[in-house]
ChimeraX commands (.cxc) that place a marker at each C-alpha (Angstrom):
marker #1 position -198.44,-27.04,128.41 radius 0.5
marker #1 position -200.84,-24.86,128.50 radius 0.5
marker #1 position -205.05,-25.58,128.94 radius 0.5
marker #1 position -207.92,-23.23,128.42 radius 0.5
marker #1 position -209.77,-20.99,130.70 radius 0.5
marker #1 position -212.52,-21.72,129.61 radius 0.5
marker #1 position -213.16,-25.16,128.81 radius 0.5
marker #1 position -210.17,-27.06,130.01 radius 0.5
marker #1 position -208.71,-28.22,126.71 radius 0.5
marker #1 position -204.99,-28.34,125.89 radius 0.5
marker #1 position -203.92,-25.00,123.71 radius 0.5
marker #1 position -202.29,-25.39,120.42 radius 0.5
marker #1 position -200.00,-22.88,119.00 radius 0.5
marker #1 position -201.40,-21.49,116.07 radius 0.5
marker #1 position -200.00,-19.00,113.09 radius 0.5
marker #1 position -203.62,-18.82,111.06 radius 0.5
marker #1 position -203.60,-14.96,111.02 radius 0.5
marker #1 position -199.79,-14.74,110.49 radius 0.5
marker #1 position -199.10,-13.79,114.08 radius 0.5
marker #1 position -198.29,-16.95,116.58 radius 0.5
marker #1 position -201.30,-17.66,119.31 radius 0.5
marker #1 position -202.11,-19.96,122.09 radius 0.5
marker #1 position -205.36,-21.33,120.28 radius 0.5
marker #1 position -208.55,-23.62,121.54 radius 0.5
marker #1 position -209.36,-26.71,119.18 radius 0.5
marker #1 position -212.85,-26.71,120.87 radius 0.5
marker #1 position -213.64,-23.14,121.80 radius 0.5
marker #1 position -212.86,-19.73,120.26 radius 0.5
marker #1 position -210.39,-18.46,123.23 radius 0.5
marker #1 position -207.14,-17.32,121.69 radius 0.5
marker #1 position -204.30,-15.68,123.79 radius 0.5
marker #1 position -201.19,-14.30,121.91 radius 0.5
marker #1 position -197.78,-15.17,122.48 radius 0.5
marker #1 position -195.81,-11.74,122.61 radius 0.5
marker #1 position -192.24,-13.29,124.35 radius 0.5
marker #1 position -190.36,-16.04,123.52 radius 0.5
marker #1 position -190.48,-18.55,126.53 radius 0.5
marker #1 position -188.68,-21.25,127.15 radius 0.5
marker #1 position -188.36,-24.05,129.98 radius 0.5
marker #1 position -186.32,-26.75,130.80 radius 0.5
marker #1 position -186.43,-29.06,133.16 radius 0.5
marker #1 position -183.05,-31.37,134.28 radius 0.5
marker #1 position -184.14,-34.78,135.39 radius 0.5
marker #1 position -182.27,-36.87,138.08 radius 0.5
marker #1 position -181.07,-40.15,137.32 radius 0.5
marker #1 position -183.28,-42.92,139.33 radius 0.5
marker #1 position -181.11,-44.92,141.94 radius 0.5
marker #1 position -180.80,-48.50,140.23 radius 0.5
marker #1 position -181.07,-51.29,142.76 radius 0.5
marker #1 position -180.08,-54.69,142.78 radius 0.5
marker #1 position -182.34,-57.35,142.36 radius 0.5
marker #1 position -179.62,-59.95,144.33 radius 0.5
marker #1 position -176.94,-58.90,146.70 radius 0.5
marker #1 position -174.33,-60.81,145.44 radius 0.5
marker #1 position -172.69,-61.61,149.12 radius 0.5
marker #1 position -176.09,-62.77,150.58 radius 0.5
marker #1 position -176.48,-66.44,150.56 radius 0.5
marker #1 position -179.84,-66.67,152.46 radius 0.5
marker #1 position -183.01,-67.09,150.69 radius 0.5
marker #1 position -184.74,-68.82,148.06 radius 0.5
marker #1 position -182.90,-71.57,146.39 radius 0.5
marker #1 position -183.65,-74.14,143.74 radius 0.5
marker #1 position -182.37,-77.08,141.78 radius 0.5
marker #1 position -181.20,-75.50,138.82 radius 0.5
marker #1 position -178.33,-76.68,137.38 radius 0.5
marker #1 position -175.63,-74.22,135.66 radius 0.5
marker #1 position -174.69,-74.02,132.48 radius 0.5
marker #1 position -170.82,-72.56,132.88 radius 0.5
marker #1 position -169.89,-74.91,136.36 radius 0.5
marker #1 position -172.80,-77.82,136.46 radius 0.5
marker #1 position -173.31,-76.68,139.71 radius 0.5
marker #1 position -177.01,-78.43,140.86 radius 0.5
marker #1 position -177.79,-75.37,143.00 radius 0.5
marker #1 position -178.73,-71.59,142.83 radius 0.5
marker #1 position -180.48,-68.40,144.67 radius 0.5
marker #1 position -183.25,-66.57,143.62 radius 0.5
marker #1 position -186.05,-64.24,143.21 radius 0.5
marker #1 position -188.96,-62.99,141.42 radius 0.5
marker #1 position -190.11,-59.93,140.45 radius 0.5
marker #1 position -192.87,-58.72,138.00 radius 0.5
marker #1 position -191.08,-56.37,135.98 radius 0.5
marker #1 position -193.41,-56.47,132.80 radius 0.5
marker #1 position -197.15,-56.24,132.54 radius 0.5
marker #1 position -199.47,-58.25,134.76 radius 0.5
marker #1 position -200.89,-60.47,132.16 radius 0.5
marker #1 position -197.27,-61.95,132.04 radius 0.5
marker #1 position -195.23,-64.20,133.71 radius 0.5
marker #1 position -193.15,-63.54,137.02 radius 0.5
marker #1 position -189.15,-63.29,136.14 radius 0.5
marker #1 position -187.14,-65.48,137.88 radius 0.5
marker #1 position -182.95,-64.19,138.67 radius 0.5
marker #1 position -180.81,-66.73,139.36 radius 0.5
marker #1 position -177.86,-66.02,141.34 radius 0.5
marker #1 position -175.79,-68.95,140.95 radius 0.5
marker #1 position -173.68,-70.40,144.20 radius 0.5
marker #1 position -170.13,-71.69,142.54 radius 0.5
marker #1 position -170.02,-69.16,139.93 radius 0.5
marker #1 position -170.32,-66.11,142.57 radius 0.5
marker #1 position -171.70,-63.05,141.41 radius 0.5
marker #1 position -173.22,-63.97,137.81 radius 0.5
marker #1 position -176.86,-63.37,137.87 radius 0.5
marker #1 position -179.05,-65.18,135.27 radius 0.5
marker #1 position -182.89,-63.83,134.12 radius 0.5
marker #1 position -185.04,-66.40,133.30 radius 0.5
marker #1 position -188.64,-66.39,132.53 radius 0.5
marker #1 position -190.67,-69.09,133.47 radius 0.5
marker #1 position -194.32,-70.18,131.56 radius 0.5
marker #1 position -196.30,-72.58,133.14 radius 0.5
marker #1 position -199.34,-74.74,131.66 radius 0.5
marker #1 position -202.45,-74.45,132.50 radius 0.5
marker #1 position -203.05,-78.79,134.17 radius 0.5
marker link #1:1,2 radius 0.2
marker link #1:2,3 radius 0.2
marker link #1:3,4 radius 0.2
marker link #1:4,5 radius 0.2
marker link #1:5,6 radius 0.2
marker link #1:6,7 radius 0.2
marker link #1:7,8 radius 0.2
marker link #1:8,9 radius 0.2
marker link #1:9,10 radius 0.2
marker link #1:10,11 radius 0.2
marker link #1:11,12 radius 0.2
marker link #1:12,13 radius 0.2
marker link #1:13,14 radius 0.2
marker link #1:14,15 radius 0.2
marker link #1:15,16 radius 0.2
marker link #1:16,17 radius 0.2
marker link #1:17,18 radius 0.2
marker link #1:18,19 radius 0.2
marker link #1:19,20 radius 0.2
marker link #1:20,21 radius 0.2
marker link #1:21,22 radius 0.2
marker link #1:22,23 radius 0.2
marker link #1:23,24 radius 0.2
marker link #1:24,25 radius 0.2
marker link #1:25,26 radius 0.2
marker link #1:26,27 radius 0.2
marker link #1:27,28 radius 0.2
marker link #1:28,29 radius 0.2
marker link #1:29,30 radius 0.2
marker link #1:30,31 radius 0.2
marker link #1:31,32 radius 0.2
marker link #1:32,33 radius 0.2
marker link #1:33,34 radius 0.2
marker link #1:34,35 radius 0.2
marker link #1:35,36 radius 0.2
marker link #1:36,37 radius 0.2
marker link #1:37,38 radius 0.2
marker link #1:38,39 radius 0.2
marker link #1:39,40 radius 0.2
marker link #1:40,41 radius 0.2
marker link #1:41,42 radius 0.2
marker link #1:42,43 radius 0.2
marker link #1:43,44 radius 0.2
marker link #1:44,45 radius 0.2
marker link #1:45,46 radius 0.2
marker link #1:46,47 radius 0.2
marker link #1:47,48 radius 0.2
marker link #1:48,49 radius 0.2
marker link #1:49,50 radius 0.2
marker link #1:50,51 radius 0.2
marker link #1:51,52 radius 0.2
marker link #1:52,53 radius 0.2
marker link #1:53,54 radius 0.2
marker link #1:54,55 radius 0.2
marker link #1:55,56 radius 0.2
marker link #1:56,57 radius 0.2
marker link #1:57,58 radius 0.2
marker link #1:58,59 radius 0.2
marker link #1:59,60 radius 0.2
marker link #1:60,61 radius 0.2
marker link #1:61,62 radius 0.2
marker link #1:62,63 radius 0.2
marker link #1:63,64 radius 0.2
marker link #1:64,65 radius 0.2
marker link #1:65,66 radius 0.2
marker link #1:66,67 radius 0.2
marker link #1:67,68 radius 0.2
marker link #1:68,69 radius 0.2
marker link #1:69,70 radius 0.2
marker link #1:70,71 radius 0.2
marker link #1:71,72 radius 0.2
marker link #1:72,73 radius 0.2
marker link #1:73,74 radius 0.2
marker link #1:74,75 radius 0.2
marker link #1:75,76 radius 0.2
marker link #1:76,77 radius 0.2
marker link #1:77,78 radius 0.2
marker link #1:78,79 radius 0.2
marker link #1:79,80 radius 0.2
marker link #1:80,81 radius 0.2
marker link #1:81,82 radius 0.2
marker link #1:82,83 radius 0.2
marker link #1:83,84 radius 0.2
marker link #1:84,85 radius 0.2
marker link #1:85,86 radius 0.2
marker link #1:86,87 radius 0.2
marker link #1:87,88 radius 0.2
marker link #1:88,89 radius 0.2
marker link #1:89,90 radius 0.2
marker link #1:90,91 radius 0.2
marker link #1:91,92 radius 0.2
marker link #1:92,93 radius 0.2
marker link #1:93,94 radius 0.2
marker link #1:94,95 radius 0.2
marker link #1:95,96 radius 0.2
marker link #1:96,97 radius 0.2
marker link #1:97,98 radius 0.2
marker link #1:98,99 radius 0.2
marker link #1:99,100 radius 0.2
marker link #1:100,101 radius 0.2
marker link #1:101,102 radius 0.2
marker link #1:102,103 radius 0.2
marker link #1:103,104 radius 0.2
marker link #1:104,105 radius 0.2
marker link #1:105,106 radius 0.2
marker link #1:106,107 radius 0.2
marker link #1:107,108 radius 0.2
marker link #1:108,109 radius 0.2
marker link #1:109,110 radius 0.2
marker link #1:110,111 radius 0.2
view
């Protein structure tokens, strides 16, 4: 990306006159592109982490009961992970069924 001298604006390439220019939507400044140039950029992979360790047993728990094993009880935590205006996401990490981790959002009513 490239931005104007003189006012700041982003440049636009332009072909108008039948040669290829760097070109101001909101000014007259021009500046012609002679060279091909190119750029790329490589982009690391973010380092995922979990949301549960699936050996820790400490923590939040809750009467929940599961679906697969009836178990009454499992782990959890929240997390916003979408916009604030939503609700909080609950993971459940269930106790008999070790490792299995279920999302679940919650809405509450207004009382």
């Amino acid at each position: 990306m490239l931005f104007c001298p003189t006012c700041a604006n982003i440049l636009v390439i332009s072909a108008e006159s039948g040669h290829n220019k760097w070109a101001c939507q909101t000014c007259p400044y021009e500046f012609p592109i002679t060279k091909q140039m190119t750029s790329r950029t490589h982009l690391t992979r973010k380092v995922v982490e979990d949301v549960m360790d699936a050996d820790n047993e400490t923590g939040a728990s809750a009467q929940v009961m599961c679906p697969k094993c009836e178990h009454p009880k499992a782990f959890y935590t929240q997390a916003q992970i979408r916009s604030a205006d939503e609700p909080m996401t609950t993971f459940y990490r269930r106790v008999h069924c070790v490792g299995e981790i279920v999302r679940l959002t919650m809405h509450f009513d207004s009382l």
